[in-house]
Structures are given as structure tokens and as C-alpha cells.
VEXSE-436675 format. One record per residue: x negated, y negated, z negated of N, C-alpha, C, CB in turn. Coordinates in pm, whole numbers, padded with zeros to 5 digits, always signed. Last residue first. Glycine has a CB too. Layout:
REM residues N
XYZXYZXYZXYZ
...
END
This chain:
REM residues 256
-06725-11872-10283-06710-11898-10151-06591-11846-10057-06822-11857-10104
-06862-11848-10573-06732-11880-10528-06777-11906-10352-06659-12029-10624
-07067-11772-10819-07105-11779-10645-06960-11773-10570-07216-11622-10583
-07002-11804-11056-06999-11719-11008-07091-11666-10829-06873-11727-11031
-07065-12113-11130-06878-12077-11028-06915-11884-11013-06863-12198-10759
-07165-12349-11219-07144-12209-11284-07034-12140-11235-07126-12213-11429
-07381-12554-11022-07257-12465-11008-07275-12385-11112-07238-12382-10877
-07497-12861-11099-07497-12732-11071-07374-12654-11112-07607-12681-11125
-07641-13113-11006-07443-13096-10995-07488-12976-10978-07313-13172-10855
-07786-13442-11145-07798-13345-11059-07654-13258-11067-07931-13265-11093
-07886-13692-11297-07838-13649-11144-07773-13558-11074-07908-13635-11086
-08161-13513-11378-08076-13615-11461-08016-13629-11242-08198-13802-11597
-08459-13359-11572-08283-13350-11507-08203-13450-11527-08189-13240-11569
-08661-13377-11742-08626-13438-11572-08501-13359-11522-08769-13403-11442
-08541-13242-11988-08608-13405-11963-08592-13456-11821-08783-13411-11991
-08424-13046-12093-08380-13088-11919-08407-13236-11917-08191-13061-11865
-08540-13019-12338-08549-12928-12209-08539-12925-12091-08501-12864-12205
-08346-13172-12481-08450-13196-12458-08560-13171-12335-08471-13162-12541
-07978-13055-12431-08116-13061-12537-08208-13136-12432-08194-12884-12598
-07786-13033-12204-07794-13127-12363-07877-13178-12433-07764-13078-12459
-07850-12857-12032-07851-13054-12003-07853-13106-12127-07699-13139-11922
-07904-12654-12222-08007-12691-12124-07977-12857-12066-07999-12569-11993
-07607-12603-12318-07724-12635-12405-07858-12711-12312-07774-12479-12477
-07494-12596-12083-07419-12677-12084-07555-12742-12237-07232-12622-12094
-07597-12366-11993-07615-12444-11900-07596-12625-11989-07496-12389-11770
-07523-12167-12198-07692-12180-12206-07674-12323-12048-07816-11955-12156
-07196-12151-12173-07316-12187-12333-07443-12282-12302-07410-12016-12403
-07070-12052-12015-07121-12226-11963-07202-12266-12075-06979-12359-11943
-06998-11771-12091-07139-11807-11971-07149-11964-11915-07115-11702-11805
-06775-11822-12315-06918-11855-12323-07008-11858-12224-06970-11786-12396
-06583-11786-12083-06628-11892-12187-06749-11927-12199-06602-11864-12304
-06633-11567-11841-06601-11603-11992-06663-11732-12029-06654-11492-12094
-06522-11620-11490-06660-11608-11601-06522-11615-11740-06828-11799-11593
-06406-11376-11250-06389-11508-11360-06474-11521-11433-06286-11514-11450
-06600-11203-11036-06477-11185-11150-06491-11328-11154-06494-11086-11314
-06803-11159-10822-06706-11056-10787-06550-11079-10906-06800-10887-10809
-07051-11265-10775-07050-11214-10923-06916-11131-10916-07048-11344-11050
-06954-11401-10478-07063-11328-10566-07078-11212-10652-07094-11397-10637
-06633-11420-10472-06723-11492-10529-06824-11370-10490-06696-11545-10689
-06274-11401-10535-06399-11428-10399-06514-11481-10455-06357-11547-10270
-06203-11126-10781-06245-11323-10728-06342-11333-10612-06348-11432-10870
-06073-11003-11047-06157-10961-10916-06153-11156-10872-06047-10808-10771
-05906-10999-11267-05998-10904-11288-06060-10953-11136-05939-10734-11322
-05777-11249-11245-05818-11218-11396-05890-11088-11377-05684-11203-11510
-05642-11214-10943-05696-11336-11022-05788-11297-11111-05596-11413-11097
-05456-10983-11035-05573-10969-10938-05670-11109-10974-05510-10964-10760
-05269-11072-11255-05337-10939-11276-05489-10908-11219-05246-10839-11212
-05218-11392-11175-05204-11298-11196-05308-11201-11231-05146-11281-11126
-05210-11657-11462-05279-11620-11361-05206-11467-11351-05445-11634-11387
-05146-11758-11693-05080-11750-11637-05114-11700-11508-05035-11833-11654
-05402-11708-11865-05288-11620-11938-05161-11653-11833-05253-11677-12124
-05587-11945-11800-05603-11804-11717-05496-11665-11724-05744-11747-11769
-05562-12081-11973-05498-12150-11875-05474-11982-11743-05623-12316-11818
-05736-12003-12190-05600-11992-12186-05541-12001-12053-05547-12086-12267
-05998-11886-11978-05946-11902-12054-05777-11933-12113-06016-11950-12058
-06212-11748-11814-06057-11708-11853-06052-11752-11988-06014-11541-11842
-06247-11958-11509-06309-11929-11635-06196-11840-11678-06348-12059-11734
-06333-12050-11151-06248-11998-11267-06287-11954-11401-06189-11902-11227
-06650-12266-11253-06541-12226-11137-06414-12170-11259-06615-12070-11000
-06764-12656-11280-06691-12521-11342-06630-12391-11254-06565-12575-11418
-07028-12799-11217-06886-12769-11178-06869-12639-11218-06852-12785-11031
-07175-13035-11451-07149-12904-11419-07022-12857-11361-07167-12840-11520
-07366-13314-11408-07213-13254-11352-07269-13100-11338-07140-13333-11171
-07551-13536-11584-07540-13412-11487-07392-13410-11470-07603-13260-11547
-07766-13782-11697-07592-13761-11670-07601-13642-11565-07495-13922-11589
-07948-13910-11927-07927-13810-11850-07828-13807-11828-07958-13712-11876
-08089-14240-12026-07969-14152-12017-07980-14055-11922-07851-14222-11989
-08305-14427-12009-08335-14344-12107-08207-14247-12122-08373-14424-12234
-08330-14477-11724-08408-14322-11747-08387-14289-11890-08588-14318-11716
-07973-14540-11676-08153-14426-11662-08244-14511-11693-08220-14355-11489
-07764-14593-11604-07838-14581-11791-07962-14521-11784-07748-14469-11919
-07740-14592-11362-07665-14740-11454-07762-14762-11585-07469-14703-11529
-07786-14368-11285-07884-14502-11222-07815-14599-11331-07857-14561-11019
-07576-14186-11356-07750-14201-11391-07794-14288-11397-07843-14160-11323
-07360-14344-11310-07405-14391-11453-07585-14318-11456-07273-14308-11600
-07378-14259-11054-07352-14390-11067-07423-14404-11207-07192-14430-11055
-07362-13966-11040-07530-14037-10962-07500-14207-10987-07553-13997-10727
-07160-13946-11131-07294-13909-11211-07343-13945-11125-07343-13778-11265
-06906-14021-10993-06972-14098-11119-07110-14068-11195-06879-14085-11224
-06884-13815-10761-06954-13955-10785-07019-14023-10912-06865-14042-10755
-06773-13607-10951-06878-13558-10897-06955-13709-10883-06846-13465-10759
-06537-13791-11019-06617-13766-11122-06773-13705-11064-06534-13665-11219
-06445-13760-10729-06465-13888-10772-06547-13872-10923-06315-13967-10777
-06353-13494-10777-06468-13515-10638-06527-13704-10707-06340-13520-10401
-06205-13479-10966-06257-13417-10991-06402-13480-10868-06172-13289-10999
-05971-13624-10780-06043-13658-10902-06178-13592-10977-05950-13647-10984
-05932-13467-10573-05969-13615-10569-06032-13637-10653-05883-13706-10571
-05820-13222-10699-05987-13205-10603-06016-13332-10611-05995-13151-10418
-05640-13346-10789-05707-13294-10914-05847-13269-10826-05623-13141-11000
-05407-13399-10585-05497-13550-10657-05619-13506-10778-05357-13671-10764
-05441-13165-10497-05534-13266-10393-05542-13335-10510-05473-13354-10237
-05330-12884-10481-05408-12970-10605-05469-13047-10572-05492-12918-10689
-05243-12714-10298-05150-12732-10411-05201-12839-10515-05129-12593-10483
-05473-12749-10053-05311-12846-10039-05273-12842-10201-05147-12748-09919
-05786-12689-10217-05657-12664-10106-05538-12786-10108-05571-12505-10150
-06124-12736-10219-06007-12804-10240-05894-12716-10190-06010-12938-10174
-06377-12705-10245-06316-12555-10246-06179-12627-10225-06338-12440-10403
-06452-12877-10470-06569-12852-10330-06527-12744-10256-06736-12811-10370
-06304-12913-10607-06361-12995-10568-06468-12982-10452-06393-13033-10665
-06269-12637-10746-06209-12720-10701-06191-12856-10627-06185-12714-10752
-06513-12644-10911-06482-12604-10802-06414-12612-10698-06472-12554-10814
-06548-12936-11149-06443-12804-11058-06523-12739-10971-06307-12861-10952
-06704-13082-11434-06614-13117-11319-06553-12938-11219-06737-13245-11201
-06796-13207-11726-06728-13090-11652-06627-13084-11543-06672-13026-11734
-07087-13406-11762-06957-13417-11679-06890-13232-11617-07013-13537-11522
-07244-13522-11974-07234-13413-11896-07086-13408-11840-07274-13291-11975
-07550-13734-12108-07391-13704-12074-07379-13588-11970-07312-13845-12004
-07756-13725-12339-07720-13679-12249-07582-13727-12194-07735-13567-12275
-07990-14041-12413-07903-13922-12496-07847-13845-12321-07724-14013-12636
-08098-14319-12599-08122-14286-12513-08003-14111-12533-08292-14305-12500
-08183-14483-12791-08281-14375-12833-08229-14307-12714-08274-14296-12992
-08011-14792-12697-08045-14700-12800-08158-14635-12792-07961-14613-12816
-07913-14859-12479-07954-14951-12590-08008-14881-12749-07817-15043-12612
-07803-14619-12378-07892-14703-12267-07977-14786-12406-07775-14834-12127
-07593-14535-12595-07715-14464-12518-07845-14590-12475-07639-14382-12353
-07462-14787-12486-07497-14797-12612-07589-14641-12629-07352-14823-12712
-07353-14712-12253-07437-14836-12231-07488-14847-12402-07333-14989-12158
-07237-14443-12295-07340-14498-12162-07393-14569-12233-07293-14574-12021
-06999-14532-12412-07120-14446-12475-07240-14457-12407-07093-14300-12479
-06821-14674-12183-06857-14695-12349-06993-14659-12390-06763-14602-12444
-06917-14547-11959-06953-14642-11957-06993-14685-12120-06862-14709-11882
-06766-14264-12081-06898-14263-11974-06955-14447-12002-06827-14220-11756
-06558-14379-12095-06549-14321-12181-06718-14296-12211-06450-14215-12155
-06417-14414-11855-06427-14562-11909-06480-14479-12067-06241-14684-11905
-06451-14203-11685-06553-14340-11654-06519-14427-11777-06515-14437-11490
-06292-14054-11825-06442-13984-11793-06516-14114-11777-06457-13874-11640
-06091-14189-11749-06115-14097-11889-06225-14117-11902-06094-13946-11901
-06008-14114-11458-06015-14314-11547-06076-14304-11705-05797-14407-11583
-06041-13894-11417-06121-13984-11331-06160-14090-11424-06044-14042-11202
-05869-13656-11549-05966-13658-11438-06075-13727-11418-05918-13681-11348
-05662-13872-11643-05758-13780-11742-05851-13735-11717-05722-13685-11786
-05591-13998-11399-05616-14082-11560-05706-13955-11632-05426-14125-11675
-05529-13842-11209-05615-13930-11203-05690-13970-11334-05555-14026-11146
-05295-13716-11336-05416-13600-11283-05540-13705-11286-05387-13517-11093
-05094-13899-11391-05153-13861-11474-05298-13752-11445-05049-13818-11542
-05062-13997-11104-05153-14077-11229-05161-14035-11336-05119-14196-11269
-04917-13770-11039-05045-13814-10980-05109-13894-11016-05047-13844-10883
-04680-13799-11202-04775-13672-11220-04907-13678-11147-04703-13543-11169
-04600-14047-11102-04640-14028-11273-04733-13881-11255-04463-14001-11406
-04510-14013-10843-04652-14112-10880-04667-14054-11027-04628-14318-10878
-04509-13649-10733-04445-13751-10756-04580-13824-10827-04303-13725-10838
-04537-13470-10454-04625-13475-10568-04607-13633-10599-04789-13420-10534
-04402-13346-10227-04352-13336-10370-04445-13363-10472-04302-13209-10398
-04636-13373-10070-04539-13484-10047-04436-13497-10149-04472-13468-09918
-04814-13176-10100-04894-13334-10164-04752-13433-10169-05047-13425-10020
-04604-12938-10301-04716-13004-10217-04724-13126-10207-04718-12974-10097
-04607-12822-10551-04556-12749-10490-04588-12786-10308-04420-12753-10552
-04899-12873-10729-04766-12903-10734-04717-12811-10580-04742-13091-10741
-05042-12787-11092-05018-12735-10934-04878-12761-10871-05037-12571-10924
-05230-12961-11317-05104-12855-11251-05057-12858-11128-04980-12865-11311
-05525-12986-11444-05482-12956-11319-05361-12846-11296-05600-12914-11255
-05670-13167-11661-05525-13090-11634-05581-13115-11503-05349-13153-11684
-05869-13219-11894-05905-13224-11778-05708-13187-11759-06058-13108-11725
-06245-13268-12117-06088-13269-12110-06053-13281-11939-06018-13419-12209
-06486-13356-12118-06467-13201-12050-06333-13153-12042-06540-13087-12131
-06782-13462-12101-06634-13489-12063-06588-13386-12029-06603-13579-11965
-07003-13517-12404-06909-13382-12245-06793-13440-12237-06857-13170-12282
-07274-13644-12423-07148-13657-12412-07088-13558-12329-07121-13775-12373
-07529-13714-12688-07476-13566-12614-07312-13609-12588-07494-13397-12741
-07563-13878-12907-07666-13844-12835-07614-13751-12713-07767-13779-12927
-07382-14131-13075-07327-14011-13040-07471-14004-12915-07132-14017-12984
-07399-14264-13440-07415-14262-13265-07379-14144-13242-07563-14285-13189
-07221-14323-13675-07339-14387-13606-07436-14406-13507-07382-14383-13643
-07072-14118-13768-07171-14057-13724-07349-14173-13712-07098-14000-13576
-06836-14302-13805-06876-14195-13886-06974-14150-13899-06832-14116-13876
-06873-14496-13569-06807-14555-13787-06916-14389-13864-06473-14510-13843
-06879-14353-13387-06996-14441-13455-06916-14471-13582-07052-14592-13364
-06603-14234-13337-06738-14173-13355-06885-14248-13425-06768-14138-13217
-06439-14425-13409-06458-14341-13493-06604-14259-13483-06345-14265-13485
-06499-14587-13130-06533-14643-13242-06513-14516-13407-06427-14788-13235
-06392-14388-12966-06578-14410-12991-06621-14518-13101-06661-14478-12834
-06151-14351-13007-06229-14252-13024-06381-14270-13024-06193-14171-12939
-06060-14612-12930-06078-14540-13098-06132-14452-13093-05972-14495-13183
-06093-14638-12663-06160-14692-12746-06189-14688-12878-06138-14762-12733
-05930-14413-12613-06083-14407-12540-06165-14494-12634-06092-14475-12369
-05686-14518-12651-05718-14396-12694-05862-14391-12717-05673-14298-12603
-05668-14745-12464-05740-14742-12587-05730-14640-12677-05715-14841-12650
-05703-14588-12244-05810-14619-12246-05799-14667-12409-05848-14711-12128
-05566-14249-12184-05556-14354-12237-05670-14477-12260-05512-14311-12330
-05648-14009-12105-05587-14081-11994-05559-14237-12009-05461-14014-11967
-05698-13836-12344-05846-13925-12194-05772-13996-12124-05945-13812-12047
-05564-13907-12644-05562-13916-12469-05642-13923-12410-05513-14000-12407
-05719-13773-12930-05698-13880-12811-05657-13840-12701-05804-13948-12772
-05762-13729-13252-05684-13710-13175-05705-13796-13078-05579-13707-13220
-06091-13579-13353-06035-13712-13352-05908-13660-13236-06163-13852-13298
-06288-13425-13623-06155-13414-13532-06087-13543-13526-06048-13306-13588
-06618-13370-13670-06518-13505-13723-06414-13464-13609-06594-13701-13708
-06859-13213-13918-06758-13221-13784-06645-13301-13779-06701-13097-13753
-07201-13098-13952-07067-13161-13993-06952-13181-13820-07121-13349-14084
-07302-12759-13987-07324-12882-13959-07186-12950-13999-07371-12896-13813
-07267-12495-14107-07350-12572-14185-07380-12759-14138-07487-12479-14176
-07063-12331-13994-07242-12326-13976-07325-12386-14020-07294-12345-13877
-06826-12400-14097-06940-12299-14155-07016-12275-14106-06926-12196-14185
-06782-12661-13916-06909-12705-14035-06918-12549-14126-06845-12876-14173
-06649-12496-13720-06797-12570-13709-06835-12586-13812-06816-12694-13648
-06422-12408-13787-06509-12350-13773-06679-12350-13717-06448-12303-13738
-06304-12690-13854-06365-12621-13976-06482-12487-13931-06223-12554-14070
-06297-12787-13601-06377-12826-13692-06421-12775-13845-06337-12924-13693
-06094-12592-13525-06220-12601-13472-06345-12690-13556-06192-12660-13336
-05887-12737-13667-05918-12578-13682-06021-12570-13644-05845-12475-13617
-05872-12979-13619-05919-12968-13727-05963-12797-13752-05816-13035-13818
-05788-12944-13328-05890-13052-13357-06002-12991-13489-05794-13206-13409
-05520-12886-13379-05623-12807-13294-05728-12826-13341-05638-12832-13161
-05424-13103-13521-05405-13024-13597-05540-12887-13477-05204-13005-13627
-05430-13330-13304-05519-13267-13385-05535-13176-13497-05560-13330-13411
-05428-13301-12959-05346-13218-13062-05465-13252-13185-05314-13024-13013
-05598-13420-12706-05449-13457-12787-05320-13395-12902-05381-13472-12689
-05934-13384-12847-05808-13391-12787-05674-13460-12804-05784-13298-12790
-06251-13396-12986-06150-13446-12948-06059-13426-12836-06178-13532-12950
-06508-13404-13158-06444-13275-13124-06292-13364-13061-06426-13146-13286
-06844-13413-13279-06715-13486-13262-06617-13405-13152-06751-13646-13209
-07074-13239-13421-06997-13260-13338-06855-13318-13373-06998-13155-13281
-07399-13264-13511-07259-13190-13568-07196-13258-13424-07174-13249-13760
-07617-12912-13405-07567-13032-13372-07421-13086-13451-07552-13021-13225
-07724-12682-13402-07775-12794-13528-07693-12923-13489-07969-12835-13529
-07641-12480-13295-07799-12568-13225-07806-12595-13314-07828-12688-13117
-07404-12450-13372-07526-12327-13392-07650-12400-13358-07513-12178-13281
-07283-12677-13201-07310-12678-13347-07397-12567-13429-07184-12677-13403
-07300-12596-12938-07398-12748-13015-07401-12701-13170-07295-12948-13005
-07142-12357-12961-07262-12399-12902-07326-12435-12966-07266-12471-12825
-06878-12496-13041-06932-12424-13122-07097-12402-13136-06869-12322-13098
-06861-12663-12782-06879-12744-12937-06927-12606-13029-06695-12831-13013
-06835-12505-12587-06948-12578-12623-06967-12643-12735-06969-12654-12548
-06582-12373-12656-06667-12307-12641-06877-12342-12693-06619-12294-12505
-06409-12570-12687-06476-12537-12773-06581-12438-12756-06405-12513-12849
-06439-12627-12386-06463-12761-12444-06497-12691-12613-06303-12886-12421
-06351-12440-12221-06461-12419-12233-06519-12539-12336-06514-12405-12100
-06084-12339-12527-06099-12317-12364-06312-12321-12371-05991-12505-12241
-06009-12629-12719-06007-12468-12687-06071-12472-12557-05849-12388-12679
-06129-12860-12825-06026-12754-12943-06005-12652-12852-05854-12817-13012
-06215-13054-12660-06326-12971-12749-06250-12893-12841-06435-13066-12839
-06179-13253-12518-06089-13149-12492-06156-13020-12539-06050-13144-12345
-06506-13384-12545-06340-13425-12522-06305-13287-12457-06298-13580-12402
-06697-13384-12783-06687-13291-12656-06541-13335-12639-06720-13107-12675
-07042-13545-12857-06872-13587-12832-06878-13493-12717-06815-13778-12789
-07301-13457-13084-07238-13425-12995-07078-13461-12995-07271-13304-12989
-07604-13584-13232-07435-13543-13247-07386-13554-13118-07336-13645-13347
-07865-13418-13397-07842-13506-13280-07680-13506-13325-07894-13440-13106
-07974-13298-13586-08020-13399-13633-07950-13498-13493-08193-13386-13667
-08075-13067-13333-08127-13077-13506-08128-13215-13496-08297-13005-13568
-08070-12870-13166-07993-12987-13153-08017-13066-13286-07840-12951-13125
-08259-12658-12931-08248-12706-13079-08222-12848-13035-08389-12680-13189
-08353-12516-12716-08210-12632-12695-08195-12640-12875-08015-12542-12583
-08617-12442-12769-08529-12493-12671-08481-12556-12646-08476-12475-12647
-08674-12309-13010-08675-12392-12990-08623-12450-12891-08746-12401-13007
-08707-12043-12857-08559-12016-12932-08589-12217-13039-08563-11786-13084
-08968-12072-12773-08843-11998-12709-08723-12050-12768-08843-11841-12730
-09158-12322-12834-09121-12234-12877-08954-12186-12802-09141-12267-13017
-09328-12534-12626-09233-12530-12707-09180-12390-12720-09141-12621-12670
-09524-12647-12450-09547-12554-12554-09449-12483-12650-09620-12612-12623
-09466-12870-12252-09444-12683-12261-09497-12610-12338-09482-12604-12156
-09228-13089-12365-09342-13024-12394-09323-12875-12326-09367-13025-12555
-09014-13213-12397-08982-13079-12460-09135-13043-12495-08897-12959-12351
-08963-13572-12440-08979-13453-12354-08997-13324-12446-09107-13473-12256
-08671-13721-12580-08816-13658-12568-08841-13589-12482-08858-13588-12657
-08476-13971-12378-08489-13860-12472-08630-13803-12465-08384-13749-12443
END
């Protein structure tokens, strides 16, 4: 990708003008958060989950900004889910410059020994097998290309693990791997970061208690909103983070 230059105008930045963005699990939470993002950049965006009636709501509220927007239904857990979804993306778009993996489940089991095989291949599959075989696709046609970002939304959870969510710390810790793998796989003309996420409030946060949703071992002392993964998640995307590539920064608040 270009370099930015340091001359570049402020609010130039993270201008997405003319690029397209794939955000898996991009209809709510922090996955639209960033698709809305990209798309105020200038970016249009491919927008995909397993609901698409979701899909299409979000996509309308993308193209009134003026960019375009394509709602694709998929499994991450699925690989040829995985494979229609990148063949729609190029049919339509013709490439994709900007990848977020950002689809994800983590349900909480009661412990590792009640944690039956289907619900532990499903944490894996959407987690782990998603992200890489989804990562590789787009990867290697990046690599053969003009080159582009990928971004991996990975946990806290992962570096914070407990007993109720091992195969989701596993997975999540095994995606932390995959970015220093596909850097080197697609570098230099591919960027691949990992942003680990901490608590956010989003839907998933409507089951949390009272104390959870206002206070948090952390730093910053709360849960982030949504939007505070905007300007991190714009900065690996755009141009700006020319020599970034590799790398695993925290938006956790300061969790400890």
C-alpha cells in the first residue's frame, strides 16, 4: 500500500477513497461500528454475517453516505460459506483492499469438562478456521495485487483467559498467531495487525450485570463504546499505518 507521506493533511489520514472494505460480522456490535467508519472514509463496504436481512439494514445505512454496499449472508465457521463470500466480493467490487475479521461467539460454558465437541468446534470454527481460511483467500490475491490491509479482531480474553471460556481464549490466542503468519506470508505488499478487543457494550453487553456495564478492572475504570475501536481500526486500515504490519494493540481500556 502507499505510503502516507508526512505531509499529509489531518483529516486526510485515514481517507478510504476509492478502496473496499470486507467486515465479517459487520451488521452489529463492533463489526458495524467499523463498517459505518470505512464508509464515512469513502470506503464501500462488503458487510457480512449470518443474518441477512441484518446485513441489508446496515447496508442501506451505508450507501446514505454516498458509498456503495453489498450484504452477503455467511457462516465464518463454514468454509464454503467462506468461499462465496469472496467470490461475491470480487464479482461485485473486483477486489477487496481492507479485511476485518471480526465475526466471533464466545458462550460461556459451565466448565472445560461440560464443554461438549459440537459447542467446542463451533467456538474453534468461527474463532480460528474462519479467520484463516478467509485470511489466506484474500491474503494471497492482496499479495498479487496492489497489496491492502487485514485486521484481525481478536480478545482480551486471550491474554486474561479464565476456566468458563478456554476453547474461545484458544482460539482467539491461535488468531493472535495467525498475524505474524500471514504478515510474513503476504508482506510487504499486505498489512495484517490484531486488535484485541476488551469489554465493549455492545449487544452482547444487555446480558451482563449492572456492575460489569458501569465499572471494570481496568485503567480507564468502564467498558468502551463501540465507536472507541473507530480511529484504531481506521489507522490499520488506511495508508497511515504504512509500517505497521505485525503488530497486536490493545483497545482494552487498560484491563488488568
Amino acid at each position: 500500500m502507499e505510503n502516507s507521506g508526512t505531509g499529509a493533511r489531518t483529516d486526510d489520514l485515514f481517507d478510504l477513497t476509492g478502496k473496499t472494505a470486507l467486515v465479517t460480522g459487520g451488521s452489529r456490535g463492533l463489526g458495524r461500528a467499523m463498517v459505518l467508519a470505512f464508509a464515512r472514509a469513502g470506503a464501500d463496504v462488503v458487510i457480512a454475517s449470518r443474518k441477512l436481512p441484518a446485513c441489508e439494514q446496515v447496508a442501506r445505512e451505508v450507501e446514505q453516505t454516498g458509498v456503495r454496499a453489498l450484504p452477503v449472508s455467511a457462516h465464518m465457521g463454514r468454509w464454503d460459506d467462506i468461499d462465496g463470500l469472496v467470490d461475491a466480493a470480487y464479482q461485485h467490487f473486483g477486489k477487496v483492499d481492507i479485511l476485518v475479521n471480526n465475526a466471533g461467539m464466545s458462550p460461556v460454558a459451565p466448565s472445560s469438562e461440560e464443554t461438549g465437541e459440537d459447542l467446542f468446534d463451533k467456538i474453534v470454527a468461527v474463532n480460528f478456521k474462519g479467520p484463516f481460511r478467509l485470511s489466506s483467500l484474500i491474503g494471497r490475491r492482496m499479495a498479487d495485487g496492489e497489496g491492502g490491509s487485514i485486521i484481525n479482531i481478536s480478545s482480551s480474553g486471550a491474554i486474561f483467559p479464565a476456566p468458563s471460556f478456554g476453547p474461545y481464549a484458544g482460539a482467539k490466542a491461535g488468531l493472535n498467531a495467525l498475524t505474524g503468519v500471514f504478515a510474513r506470508e503476504y508482506g510487504p505488499k499486505v498489512r495484517v495487525n490484531t486488535i484485541s478487543a476488551g469489554p465493549f457494550l455492545t449487544d452482547i453487553a444487555k446480558s451482563w450485570g449492572e456492575e460489569s456495564r458501569t465499572g471494570l478492572r481496568s485503567a480507564s475504570g468502564r467498558p468502551g463504546d463501540p465507536d472507541e475501536i473507530i480511529t484504531t481500526a481506521l489507522y490499520l486500515a488506511s495508508p497511515s499505518s504504512s509500517y505497521t504490519t505485525s503488530s497486536f494493540i490493545r483497545v482494552d481500556g487498560g484491563l488488568y
